[in-house]
N, C-alpha and C positions, 0 to 999 in steps of 0.2 A: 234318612230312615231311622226310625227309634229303635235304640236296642236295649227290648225286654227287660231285660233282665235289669238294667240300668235304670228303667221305667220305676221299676217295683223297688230299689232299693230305694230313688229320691220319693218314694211316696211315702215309706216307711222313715222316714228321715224327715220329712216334711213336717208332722202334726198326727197326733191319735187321730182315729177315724173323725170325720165329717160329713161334709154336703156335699164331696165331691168324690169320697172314696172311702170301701167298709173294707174292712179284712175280717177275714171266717178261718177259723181253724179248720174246718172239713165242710165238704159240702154235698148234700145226699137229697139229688132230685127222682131218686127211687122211688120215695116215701112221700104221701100225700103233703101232709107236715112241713116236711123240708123242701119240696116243689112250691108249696105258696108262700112259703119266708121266704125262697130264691125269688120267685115272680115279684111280692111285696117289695124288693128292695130294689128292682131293675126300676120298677115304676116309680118308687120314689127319688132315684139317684138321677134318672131319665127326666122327673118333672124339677126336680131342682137345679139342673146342668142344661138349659133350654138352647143355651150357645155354643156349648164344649163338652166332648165327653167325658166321662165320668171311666171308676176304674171300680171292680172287687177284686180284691188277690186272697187266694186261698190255700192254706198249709203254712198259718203262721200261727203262733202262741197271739193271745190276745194283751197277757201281759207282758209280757216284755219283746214282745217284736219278732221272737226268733223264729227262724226259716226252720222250720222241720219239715214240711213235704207234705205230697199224698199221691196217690194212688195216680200214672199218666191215663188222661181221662179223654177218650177220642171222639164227643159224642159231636161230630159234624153238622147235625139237623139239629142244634139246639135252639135255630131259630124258628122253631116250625113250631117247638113250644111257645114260646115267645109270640107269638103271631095265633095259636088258637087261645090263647088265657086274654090278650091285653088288646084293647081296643087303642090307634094311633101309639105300635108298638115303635121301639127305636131297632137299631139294628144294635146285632148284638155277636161277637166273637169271642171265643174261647180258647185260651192260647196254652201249651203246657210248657213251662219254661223253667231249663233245666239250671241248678246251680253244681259247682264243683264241689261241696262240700258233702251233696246227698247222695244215697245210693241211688244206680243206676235209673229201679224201676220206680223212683219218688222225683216229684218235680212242684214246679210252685204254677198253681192253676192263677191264671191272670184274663179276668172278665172285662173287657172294654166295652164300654154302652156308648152308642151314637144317636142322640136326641132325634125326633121326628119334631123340627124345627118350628116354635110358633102352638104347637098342638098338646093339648093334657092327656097325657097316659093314662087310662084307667082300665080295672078288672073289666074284662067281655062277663067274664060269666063266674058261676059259685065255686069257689074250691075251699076247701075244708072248712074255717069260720073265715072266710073272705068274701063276700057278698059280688055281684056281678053290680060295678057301676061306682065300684070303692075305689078312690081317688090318695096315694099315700105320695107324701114329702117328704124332706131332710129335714128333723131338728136336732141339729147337731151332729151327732156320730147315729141318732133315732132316726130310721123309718115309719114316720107317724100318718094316722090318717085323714084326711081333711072334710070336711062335710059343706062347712060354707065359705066366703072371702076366698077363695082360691083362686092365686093369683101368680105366675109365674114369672120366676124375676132372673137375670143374669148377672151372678154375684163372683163369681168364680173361674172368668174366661181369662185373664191374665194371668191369675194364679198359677193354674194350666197349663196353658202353653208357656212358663216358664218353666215350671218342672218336665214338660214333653221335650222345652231344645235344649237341658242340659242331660239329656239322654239320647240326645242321637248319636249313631255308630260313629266310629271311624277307623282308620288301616290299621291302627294297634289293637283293639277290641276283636278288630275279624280275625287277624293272625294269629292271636291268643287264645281264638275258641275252637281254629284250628286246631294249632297245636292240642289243645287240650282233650279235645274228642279225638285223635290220631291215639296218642298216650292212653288215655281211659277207654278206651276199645281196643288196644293191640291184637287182643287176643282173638278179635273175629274182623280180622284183614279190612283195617277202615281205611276210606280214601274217598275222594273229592271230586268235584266238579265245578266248573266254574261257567255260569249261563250269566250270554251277554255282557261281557266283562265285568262284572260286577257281582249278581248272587253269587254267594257258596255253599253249595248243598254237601255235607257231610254225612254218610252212612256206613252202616259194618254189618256183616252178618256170615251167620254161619251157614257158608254155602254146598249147596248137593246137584246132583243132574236126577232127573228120574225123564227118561225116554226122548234125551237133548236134550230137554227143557232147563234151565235153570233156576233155584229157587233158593229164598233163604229163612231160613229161621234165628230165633235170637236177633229180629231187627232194630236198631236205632237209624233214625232219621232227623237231621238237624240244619234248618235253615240257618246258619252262621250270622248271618248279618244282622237279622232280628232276636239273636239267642232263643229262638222258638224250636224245641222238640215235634215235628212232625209226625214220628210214626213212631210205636217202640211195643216191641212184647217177645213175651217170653217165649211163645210156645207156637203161635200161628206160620204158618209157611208163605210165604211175599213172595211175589215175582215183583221186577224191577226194570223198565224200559224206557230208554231214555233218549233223546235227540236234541242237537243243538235249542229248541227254546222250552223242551217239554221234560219233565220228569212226571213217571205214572207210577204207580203202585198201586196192585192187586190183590187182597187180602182172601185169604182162604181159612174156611173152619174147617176141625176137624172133625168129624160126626158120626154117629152109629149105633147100633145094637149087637150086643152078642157076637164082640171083638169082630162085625163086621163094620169098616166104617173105612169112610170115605170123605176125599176132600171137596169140600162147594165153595164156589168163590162168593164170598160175602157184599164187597165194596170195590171200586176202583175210583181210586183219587187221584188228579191230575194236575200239576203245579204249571202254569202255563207263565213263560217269565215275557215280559215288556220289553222293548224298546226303549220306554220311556221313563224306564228306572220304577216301573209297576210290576206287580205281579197277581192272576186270582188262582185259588185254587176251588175245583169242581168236584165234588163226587158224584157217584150214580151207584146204589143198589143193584147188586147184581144175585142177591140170595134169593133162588128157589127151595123151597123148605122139601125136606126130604118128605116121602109120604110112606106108613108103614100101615100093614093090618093092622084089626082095631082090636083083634082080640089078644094082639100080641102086647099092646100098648096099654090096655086093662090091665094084663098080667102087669107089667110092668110098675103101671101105678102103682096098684096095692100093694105093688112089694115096696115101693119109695116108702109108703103112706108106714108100713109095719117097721120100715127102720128107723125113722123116725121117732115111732112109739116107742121104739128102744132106747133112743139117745132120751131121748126127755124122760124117761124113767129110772135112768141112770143100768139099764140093763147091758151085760156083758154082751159085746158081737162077735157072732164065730165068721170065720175065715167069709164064706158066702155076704153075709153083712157087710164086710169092711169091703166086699170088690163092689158090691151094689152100689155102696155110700161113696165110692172115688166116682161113679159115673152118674149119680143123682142129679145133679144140675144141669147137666147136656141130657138126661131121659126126659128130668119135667118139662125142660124147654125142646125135646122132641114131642111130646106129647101136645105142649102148647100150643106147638105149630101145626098140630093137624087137629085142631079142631078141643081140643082138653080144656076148654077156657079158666076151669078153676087150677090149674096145673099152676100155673103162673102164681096163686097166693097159697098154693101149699107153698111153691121155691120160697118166697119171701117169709113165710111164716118159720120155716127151715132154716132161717139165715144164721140166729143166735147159736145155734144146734153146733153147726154147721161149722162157724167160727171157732170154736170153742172146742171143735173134736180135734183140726189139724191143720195144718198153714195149706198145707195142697189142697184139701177139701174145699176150703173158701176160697181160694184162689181159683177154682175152677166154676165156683156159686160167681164169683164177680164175674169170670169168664160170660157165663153163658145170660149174667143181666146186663153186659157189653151189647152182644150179641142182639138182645129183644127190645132193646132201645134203639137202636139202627132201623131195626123192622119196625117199629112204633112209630115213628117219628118222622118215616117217608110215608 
């Protein structure tokens, strides 16, 4: 089994970007823009890696290599993009992979592309200046595009799998990342599990009962063997159920109007471990969107839409402002969800605003574009 984290160092070690692997300092498939540069470069890392896969790692400096992070990024259907943009799409995983250097909520996002063997990738259809039928390669560390002689070749499969088996685990690597997430979680009661003698699943959280039930907030979740971050956030409440081959986890938002609010469970994710030294993990959508009068949800708008015109005027906000502006992000995307459709590009038009006003404000703007990419994307 390759361990992550291992993975990404000997790549960074290996060679500046190439034909078989790009690094991105951030990556933002929010935005039209940044959705077709991410698509552009699957397809070309995809048609130049026809025998082996290929890698992007993300939350690193371009010049000099260093690991600074980003944001833990959980977006599980991101093969669902992947599959409506690209015609003879590859498969495609998203791994968030944690280091000991970085704070908690930052990790190093690691994209593995698995060839659709023998077959040319190309665009299904138009996205921003990418045409449907646009054919891109590797030249060099460049995603370029091809129009004729396209011809895909296997130059890179031993390369490959040389840097893939001086990265697989072994019993000092898992023991250490034990230890390490034991130590860097004390504070919210971490501890272990061990499926099939073999995985180690690592988690912490700060735990409550509401009516027997138990539940946790402040979760981390950490497959040990692959150094992969499974679950992590600040603020959501997780139930946790587990049995000799199965670990599940249940994601709940927090939602409401007019300090009435309520939790709805979003997701449940299901890590199902092998016999045979495998494992898959499933999800299933389980958010029904809350539904609210319409005429409440008006009011609402236009009072988003008026603070807003505050922030970009640079105008002072009284007490009523500032409590609006903490629930902005969860009102446009209640609004979204019942029907608001331009709700959605005020949130994004809002984002700079947004940023710019307070760390919790945008932390709550990311929150709730978490949230509308789950529902997109099933």
């Amino acid at each position: 089994m390759i361990n992550k984290r291992l993975l990404i160092k000997n790549l960074l070690a290996h060679n500046d970007e190439n034909s078989f692997y790009d690094k991105k300092r951030q990556l933002n498939i929010g935005e039209k823009e940044g959705k077709a540069k991410f698509l552009k470069h699957i397809c070309a890392l995809s048609n130049s890696n026809p025998e082996n896969n290929s890698y992007i790692v993300i939350g690193v400096e371009d010049e000099d290599n260093k690991i600074v992070g980003i944001d833990f990024f959980d977006d599980s259907k991101i093969q669902n993009l992947i599959n409506a943009y690209l015609s003879n799409p590859p498969i495609i995983s998203y791994e968030n992979i944690p280091f000991p250097h970085l704070p908690d909520n930052l990790v190093v996002g690691l994209v593995s592309i698995r060839p659709n063997k023998g077959k040319i990738c190309s665009f299904r259809k138009n996205i921003w200046k990418y045409y449907g039928g646009s054919v891109f390669l590797r030249d060099g560390s460049i995603s370029m595009p091809k129009v004729f002689d396209i011809e895909i070749k296997d130059v890179n499969s031993k390369i490959v799998a040389s840097i893939e088996n001086h990265s697989h685990n072994n019993l000092e690597y898992t023991l250490d990342g034990v230890f390490d997430f034991m130590k860097k979680r004390r504070d919210y009661n971490p501890t272990y599990k061990v499926f099939k003698e073999y995985f180690v699943v690592c988690w912490a959280g700060k735990e409550k009962k509401i009516r027997n039930e138990k539940y946790f907030s402040r979760v981390d979740i950490e497959l040990i063997n692959e150094q992969v971050k499974l679950f992590y956030s600040d603020l959501d409440e997780v139930s946790i159920v587990q049995d000799k081959d199965t670990f599940k986890i249940i994601e709940y938002v927090h939602l409401g109007l007019h300090d009435q609010f309520k939790y709805y469970p979003l997701e449940e994710v299901t890590i199902s471990f092998r016999d045979n030294g495998s494992y898959d993990i499933d999800s299933e959508l389980l958010f029904e969107p809350p539904r609210f009068d319409k005429k409440t949800l008006f009011h609402i708008y236009n009072t988003n839409q008026a603070v807003i015109t505050k922030l970009k005027k640079g105008f002072e906000l009284n007490s009523g402002d500032k409590k609006d502006l903490k629930n902005l992000p969860s009102t446009y995307l209640i609004c979204y969800l019942n029907n608001f459709t331009e709700a959605l590009t005020k949130l994004e038009e809002a984002k700079p605003y947004l940023k710019a006003y307070s760390e919790e404000v945008y932390h709550s703007y990311k929150e709730s574009m978490r949230i509308l990419r789950k529902v997109k994307y099933n």
